[in-house]
C-alpha positions as CSV (number, residue, x, y, z in Angstrom):
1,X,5.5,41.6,-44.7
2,X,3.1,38.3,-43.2
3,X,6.5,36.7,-42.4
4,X,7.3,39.7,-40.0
5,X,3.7,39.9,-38.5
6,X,4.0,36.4,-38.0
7,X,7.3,36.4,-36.6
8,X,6.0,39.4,-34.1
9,X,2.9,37.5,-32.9
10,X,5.5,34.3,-32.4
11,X,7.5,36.6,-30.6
12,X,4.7,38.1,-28.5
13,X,3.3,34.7,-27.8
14,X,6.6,33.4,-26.8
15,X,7.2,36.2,-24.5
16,X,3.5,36.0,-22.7
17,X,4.6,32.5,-22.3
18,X,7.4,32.6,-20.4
19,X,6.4,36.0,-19.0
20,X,4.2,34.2,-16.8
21,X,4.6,33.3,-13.4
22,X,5.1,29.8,-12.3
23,X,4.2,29.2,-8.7
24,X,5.3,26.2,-6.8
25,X,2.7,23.3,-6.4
26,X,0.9,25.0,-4.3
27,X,-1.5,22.0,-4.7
28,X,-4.9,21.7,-2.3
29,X,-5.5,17.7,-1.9
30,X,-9.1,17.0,-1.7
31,X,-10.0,15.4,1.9
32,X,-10.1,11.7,1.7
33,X,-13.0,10.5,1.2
34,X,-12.5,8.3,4.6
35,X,-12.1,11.6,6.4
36,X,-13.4,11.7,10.0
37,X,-14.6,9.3,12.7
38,X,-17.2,5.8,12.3
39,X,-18.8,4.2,14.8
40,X,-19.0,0.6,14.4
41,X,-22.3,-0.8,13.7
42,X,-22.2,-4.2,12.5
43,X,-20.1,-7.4,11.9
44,X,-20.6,-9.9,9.4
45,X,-18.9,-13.1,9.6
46,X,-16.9,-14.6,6.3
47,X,-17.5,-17.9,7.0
48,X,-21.2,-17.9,8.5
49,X,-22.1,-14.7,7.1
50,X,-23.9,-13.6,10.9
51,X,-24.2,-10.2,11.0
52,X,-24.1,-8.9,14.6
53,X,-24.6,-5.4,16.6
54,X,-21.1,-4.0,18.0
55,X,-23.2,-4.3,21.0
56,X,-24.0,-8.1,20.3
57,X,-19.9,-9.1,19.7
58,X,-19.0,-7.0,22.8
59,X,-17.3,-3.9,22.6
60,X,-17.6,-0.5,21.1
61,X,-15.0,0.6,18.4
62,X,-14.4,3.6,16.3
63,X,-11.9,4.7,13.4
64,X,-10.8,8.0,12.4
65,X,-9.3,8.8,9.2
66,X,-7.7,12.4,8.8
67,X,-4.8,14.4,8.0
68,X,-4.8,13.8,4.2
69,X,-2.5,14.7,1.9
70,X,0.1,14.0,-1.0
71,X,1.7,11.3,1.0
72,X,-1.2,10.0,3.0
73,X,-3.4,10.7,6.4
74,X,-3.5,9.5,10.1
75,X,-5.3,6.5,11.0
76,X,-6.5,5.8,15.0
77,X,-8.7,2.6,16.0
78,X,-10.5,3.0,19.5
79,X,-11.8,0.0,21.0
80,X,-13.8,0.4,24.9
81,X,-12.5,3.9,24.8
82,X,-8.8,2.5,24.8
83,X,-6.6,3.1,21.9
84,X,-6.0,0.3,19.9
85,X,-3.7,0.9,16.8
86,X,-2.6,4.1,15.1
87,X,-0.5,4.7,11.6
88,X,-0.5,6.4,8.7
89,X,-2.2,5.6,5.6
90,X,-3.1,6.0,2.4
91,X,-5.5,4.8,-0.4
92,X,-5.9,3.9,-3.3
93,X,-8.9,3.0,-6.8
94,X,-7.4,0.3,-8.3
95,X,-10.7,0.2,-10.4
96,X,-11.1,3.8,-10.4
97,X,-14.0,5.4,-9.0
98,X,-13.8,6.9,-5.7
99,X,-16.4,5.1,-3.6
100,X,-14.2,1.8,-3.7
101,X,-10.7,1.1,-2.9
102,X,-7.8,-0.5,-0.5
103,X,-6.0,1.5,2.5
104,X,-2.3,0.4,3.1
105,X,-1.3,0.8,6.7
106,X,2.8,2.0,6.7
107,X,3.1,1.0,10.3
108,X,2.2,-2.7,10.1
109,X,2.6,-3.4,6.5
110,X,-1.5,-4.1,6.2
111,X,-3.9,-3.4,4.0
112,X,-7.8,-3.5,4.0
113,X,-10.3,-2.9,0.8
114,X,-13.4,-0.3,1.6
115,X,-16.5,0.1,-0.1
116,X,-18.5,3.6,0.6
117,X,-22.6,3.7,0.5
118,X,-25.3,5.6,2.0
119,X,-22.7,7.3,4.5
120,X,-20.7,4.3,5.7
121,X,-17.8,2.7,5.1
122,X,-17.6,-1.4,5.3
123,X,-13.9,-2.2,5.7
124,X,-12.6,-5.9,5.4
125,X,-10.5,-7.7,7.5
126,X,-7.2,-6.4,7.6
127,X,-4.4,-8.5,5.7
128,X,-0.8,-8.6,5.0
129,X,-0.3,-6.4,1.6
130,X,-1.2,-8.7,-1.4
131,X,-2.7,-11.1,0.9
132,X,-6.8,-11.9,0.3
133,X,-8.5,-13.7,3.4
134,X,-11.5,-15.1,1.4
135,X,-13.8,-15.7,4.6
136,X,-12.7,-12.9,6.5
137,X,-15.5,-10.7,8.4
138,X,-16.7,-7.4,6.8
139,X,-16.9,-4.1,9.2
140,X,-20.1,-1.8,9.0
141,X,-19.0,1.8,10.5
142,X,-21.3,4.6,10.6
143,X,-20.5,8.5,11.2
Protein backbone atom coordinates (compact mmCIF):
# COMPACT_ATOMS: atom_id res chain seq x y z
CA UNK A 1 0.00 0.00 0.00
CA UNK A 2 3.12 2.98 0.77
CA UNK A 3 4.61 1.75 -2.47
CA UNK A 4 1.40 2.80 -4.41
CA UNK A 5 0.97 6.11 -2.47
CA UNK A 6 4.31 6.74 -3.25
CA UNK A 7 4.23 5.82 -6.70
CA UNK A 8 0.97 8.20 -7.00
CA UNK A 9 2.67 11.33 -5.40
CA UNK A 10 5.77 10.42 -7.88
CA UNK A 11 3.39 10.31 -10.46
CA UNK A 12 1.51 13.56 -9.44
CA UNK A 13 4.85 15.28 -8.98
CA UNK A 14 6.01 14.25 -12.31
CA UNK A 15 3.05 15.39 -13.98
CA UNK A 16 2.87 19.07 -12.14
CA UNK A 17 6.40 19.09 -13.50
CA UNK A 18 6.08 18.77 -16.86
CA UNK A 19 2.57 20.20 -16.73
CA UNK A 20 4.00 23.47 -16.47
CA UNK A 21 4.51 26.00 -18.87
CA UNK A 22 7.85 26.82 -20.15
CA UNK A 23 7.99 30.35 -21.69
CA UNK A 24 10.78 31.44 -23.91
CA UNK A 25 13.52 33.66 -22.24
CA UNK A 26 11.56 36.24 -21.96
CA UNK A 27 14.53 37.76 -19.99
CA UNK A 28 14.47 41.72 -18.77
CA UNK A 29 18.33 42.83 -18.78
CA UNK A 30 18.95 45.29 -16.10
CA UNK A 31 20.14 48.81 -17.70
CA UNK A 32 23.75 49.09 -17.70
CA UNK A 33 24.99 50.62 -15.17
CA UNK A 34 26.81 53.24 -17.83
CA UNK A 35 23.30 54.00 -19.00
CA UNK A 36 22.68 57.61 -20.21
CA UNK A 37 24.76 60.79 -21.01
CA UNK A 38 28.25 62.38 -18.95
CA UNK A 39 29.45 65.48 -19.31
CA UNK A 40 33.13 65.74 -19.06
CA UNK A 41 34.52 67.32 -16.10
CA UNK A 42 38.06 66.67 -15.65
CA UNK A 43 41.34 65.28 -17.10
CA UNK A 44 44.08 63.92 -15.38
CA UNK A 45 47.23 63.31 -17.01
CA UNK A 46 49.21 59.79 -16.64
CA UNK A 47 52.34 60.98 -16.81
CA UNK A 48 52.08 64.45 -14.83
CA UNK A 49 49.09 63.61 -13.04
CA UNK A 50 47.45 67.45 -13.88
CA UNK A 51 44.15 67.40 -13.50
CA UNK A 52 42.37 70.07 -15.72
CA UNK A 53 38.64 71.54 -16.39
CA UNK A 54 37.20 70.34 -19.90
CA UNK A 55 37.04 73.97 -20.10
CA UNK A 56 40.88 74.36 -19.22
CA UNK A 57 42.02 71.42 -22.18
CA UNK A 58 39.63 73.14 -24.63
CA UNK A 59 36.63 71.59 -25.68
CA UNK A 60 33.36 70.24 -24.31
CA UNK A 61 32.72 66.36 -24.66
CA UNK A 62 30.00 64.06 -23.69
CA UNK A 63 29.30 60.08 -23.85
CA UNK A 64 26.16 58.31 -23.92
CA UNK A 65 25.76 54.79 -23.08
CA UNK A 66 22.33 53.08 -23.94
CA UNK A 67 20.44 50.48 -25.56
CA UNK A 68 21.52 47.55 -23.29
CA UNK A 69 20.97 44.30 -23.72
CA UNK A 70 22.05 40.53 -24.02
CA UNK A 71 24.50 41.40 -26.62
CA UNK A 72 25.54 44.87 -25.67
CA UNK A 73 24.40 48.79 -25.99
CA UNK A 74 25.14 51.84 -28.19
CA UNK A 75 27.96 54.02 -27.46
CA UNK A 76 28.16 57.91 -29.03
CA UNK A 77 31.18 60.44 -28.07
CA UNK A 78 30.30 64.21 -28.78
CA UNK A 79 33.08 66.49 -28.83
CA UNK A 80 32.15 70.77 -29.59
CA UNK A 81 28.69 69.46 -30.38
CA UNK A 82 30.12 67.40 -33.40
CA UNK A 83 29.94 63.70 -33.31
CA UNK A 84 33.02 62.05 -32.69
CA UNK A 85 32.83 58.15 -32.58
CA UNK A 86 29.87 55.80 -32.24
CA UNK A 87 29.75 51.74 -31.73
CA UNK A 88 28.43 49.25 -29.85
CA UNK A 89 29.54 48.02 -26.69
CA UNK A 90 29.49 45.94 -24.01
CA UNK A 91 30.97 45.44 -20.48
CA UNK A 92 32.22 43.51 -18.44
CA UNK A 93 33.43 42.71 -13.94
CA UNK A 94 36.33 40.86 -14.38
CA UNK A 95 36.67 41.27 -10.56
CA UNK A 96 33.03 41.11 -10.02
CA UNK A 97 31.27 43.85 -8.50
CA UNK A 98 29.32 46.09 -10.55
CA UNK A 99 30.80 49.58 -9.87
CA UNK A 100 34.21 48.49 -11.80
CA UNK A 101 34.87 47.05 -15.02
CA UNK A 102 36.23 47.29 -18.93
CA UNK A 103 33.86 48.36 -22.01
CA UNK A 104 35.01 46.62 -25.37
CA UNK A 105 34.24 48.85 -28.37
CA UNK A 106 33.06 46.17 -31.46
CA UNK A 107 33.71 48.97 -34.02
CA UNK A 108 37.36 49.65 -33.38
CA UNK A 109 38.43 46.74 -31.57
CA UNK A 110 39.09 49.12 -28.14
CA UNK A 111 38.66 48.71 -24.86
CA UNK A 112 38.69 51.16 -21.75
CA UNK A 113 38.34 50.15 -17.82
CA UNK A 114 35.62 52.39 -15.76
CA UNK A 115 35.38 52.92 -12.24
CA UNK A 116 31.82 54.30 -10.86
CA UNK A 117 31.58 56.74 -7.57
CA UNK A 118 29.48 59.31 -6.22
CA UNK A 119 27.50 59.54 -9.72
CA UNK A 120 30.46 59.56 -12.18
CA UNK A 121 32.14 57.48 -14.20
CA UNK A 122 36.23 57.98 -14.73
CA UNK A 123 37.02 56.03 -17.97
CA UNK A 124 40.78 55.43 -18.96
CA UNK A 125 42.38 55.96 -22.02
CA UNK A 126 41.09 53.91 -24.66
CA UNK A 127 43.53 50.93 -25.76
CA UNK A 128 43.75 48.16 -28.20
CA UNK A 129 41.93 45.01 -26.39
CA UNK A 130 44.62 43.46 -23.96
CA UNK A 131 46.71 46.37 -24.36
CA UNK A 132 47.49 48.57 -20.79
CA UNK A 133 48.80 52.18 -21.42
CA UNK A 134 50.42 52.65 -17.92
CA UNK A 135 50.54 56.63 -18.10
CA UNK A 136 47.53 57.12 -20.03
CA UNK A 137 45.06 60.10 -18.85
CA UNK A 138 42.00 59.21 -16.71
CA UNK A 139 38.46 60.85 -17.84
CA UNK A 140 36.08 62.42 -15.02
CA UNK A 141 32.32 62.51 -16.59
CA UNK A 142 29.50 63.70 -14.70
CA UNK A 143 25.57 63.24 -15.49
Amino acid sequence: MAIKKINIIIALTVGLILGCEHKDCGCVFPPSPLAGDWVLARITYGLTQKTVTAAEAGYSETVSFGGFSDTGGNFRQVRNGLPLKTSTYSISFPNGGSTQGLISFQADTTEQTFRLADNKIYLSERSPRGVTIADGSTYEYQR
